[in-house]
Biotite code that builds the C-alpha atoms (Angstrom):
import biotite.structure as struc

atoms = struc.array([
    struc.Atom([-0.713, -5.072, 10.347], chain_id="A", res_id=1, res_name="UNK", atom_name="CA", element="C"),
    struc.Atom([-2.455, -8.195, 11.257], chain_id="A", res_id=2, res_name="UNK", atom_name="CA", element="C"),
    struc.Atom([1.525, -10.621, 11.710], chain_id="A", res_id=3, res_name="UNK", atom_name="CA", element="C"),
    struc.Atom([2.852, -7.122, 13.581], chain_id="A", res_id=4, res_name="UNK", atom_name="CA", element="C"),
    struc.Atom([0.329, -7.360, 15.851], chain_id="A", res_id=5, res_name="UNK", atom_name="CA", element="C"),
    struc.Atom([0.307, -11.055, 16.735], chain_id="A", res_id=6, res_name="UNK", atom_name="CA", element="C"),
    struc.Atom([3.861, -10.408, 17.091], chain_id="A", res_id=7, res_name="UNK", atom_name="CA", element="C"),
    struc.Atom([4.108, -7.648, 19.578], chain_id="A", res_id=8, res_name="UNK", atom_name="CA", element="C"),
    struc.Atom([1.287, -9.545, 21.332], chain_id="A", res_id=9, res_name="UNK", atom_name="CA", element="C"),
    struc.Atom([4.106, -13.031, 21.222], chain_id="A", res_id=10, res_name="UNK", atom_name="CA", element="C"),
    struc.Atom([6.669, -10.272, 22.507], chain_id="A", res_id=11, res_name="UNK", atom_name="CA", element="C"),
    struc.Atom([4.654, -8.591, 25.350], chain_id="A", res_id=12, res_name="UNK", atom_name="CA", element="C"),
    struc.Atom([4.256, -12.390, 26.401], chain_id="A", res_id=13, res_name="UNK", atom_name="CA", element="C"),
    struc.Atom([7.929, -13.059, 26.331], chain_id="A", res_id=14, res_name="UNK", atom_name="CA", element="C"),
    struc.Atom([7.615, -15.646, 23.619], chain_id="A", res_id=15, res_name="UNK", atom_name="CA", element="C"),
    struc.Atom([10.351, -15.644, 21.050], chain_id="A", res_id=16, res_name="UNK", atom_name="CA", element="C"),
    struc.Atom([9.193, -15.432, 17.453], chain_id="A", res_id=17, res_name="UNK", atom_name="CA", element="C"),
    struc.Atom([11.276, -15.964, 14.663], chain_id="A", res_id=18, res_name="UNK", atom_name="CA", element="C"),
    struc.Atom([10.867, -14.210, 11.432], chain_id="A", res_id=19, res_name="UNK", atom_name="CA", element="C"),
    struc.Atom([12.618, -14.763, 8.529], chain_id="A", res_id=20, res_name="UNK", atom_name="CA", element="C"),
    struc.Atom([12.364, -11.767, 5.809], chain_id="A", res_id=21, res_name="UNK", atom_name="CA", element="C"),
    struc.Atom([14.194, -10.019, 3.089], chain_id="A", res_id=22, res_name="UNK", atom_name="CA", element="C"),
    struc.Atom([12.090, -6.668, 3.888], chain_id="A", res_id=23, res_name="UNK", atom_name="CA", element="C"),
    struc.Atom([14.421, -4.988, 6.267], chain_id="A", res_id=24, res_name="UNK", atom_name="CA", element="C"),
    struc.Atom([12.359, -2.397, 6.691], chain_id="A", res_id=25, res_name="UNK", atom_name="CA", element="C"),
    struc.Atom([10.106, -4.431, 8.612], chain_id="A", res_id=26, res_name="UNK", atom_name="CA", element="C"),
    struc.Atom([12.368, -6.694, 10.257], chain_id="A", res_id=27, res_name="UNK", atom_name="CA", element="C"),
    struc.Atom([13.508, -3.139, 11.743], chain_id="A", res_id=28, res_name="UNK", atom_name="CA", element="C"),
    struc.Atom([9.713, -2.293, 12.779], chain_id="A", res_id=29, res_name="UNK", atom_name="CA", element="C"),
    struc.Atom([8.893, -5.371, 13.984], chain_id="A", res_id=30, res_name="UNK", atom_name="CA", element="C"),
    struc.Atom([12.543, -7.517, 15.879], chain_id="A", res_id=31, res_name="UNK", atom_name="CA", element="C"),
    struc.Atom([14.591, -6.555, 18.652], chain_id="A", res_id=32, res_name="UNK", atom_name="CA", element="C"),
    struc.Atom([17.448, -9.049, 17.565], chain_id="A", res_id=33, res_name="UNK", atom_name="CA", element="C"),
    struc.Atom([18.549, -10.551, 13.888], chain_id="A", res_id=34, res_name="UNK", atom_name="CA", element="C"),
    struc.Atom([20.882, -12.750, 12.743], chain_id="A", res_id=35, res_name="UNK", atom_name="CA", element="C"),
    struc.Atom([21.923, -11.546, 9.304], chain_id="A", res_id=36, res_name="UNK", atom_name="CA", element="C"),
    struc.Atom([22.883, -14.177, 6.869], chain_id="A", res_id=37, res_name="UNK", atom_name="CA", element="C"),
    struc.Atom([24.512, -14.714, 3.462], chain_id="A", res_id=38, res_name="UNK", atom_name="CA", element="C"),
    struc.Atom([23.805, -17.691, 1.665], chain_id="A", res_id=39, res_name="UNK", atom_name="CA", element="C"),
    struc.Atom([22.635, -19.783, 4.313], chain_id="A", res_id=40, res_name="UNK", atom_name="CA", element="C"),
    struc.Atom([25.242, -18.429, 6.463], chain_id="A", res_id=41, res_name="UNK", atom_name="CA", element="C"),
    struc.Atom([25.111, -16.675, 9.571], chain_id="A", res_id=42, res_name="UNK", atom_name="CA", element="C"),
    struc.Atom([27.261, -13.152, 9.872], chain_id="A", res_id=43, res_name="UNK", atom_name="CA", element="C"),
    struc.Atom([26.474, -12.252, 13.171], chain_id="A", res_id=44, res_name="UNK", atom_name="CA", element="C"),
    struc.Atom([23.733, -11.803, 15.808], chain_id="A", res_id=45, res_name="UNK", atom_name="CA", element="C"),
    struc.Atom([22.753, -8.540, 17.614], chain_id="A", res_id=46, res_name="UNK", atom_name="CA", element="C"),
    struc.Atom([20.374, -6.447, 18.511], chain_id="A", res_id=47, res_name="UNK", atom_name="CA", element="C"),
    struc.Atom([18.938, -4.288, 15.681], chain_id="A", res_id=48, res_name="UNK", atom_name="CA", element="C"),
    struc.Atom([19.611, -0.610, 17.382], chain_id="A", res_id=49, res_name="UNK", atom_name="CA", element="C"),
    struc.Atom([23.483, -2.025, 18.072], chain_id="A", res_id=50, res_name="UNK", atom_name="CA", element="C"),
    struc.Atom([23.679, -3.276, 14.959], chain_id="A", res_id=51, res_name="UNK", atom_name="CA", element="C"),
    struc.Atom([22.200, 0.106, 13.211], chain_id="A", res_id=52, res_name="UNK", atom_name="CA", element="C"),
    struc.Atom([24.515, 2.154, 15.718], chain_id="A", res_id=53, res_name="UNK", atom_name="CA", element="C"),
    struc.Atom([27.772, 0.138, 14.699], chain_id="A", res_id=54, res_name="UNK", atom_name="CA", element="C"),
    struc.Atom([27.177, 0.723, 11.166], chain_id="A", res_id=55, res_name="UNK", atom_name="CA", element="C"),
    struc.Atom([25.971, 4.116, 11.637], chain_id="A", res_id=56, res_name="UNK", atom_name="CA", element="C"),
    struc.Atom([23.079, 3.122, 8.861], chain_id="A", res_id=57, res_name="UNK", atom_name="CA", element="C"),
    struc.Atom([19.633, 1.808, 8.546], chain_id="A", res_id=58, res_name="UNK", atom_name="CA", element="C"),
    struc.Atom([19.053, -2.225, 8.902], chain_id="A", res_id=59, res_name="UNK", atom_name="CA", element="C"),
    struc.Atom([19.527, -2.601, 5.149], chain_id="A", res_id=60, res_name="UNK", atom_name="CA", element="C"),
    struc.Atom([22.766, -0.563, 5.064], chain_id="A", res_id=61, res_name="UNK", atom_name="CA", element="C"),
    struc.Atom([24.269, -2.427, 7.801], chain_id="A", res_id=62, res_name="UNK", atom_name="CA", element="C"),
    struc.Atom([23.145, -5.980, 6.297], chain_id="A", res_id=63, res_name="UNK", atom_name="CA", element="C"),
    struc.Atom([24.971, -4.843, 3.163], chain_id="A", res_id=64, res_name="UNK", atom_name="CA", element="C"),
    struc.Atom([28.152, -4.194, 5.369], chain_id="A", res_id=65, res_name="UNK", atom_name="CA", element="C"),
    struc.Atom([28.132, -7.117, 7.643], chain_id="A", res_id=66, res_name="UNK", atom_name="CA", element="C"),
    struc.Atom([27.882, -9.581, 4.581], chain_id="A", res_id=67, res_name="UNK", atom_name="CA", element="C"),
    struc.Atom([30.298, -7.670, 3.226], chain_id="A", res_id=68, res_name="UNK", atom_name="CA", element="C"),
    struc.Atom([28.510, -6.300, 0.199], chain_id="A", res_id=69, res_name="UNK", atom_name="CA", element="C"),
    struc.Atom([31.052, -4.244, -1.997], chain_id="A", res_id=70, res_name="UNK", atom_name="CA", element="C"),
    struc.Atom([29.093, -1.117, -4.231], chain_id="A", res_id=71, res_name="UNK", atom_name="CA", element="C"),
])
């Protein structure tokens, strides 16, 4: 609770915070934009509600699409 805090705090001061996580679930909570990667790759950059609409899915589900993840 303590990081989400100082984060929003970072954010309400227009500073730029970046935040690197395998938890998507709170990358979700906590970022407005991510840059999903694949083995030190970048996939793509967007905002997390385009990304979330475009996939139709959660963060995690669109990750798993956007690095192209096969089932």
């Amino acid at each position: 609770m303590q990081v989400r805090e100082i984060i929003q705090r970072l954010k309400n001061e227009g500073k730029t915070v970046f935040f690197s996580s395998h938890e998507l679930g709170e990358v979700e909570t906590v970022c407005d934009r991510v840059v999903p990667s694949s083995t030190r790759r970048t996939q793509g950059v967007g905002r997390v509600s385009d990304l979330v609409a475009q996939h139709h899915a959660n963060l995690e589900k669109a990750f798993l699409d956007i690095i192209g993840y096969q089932t």
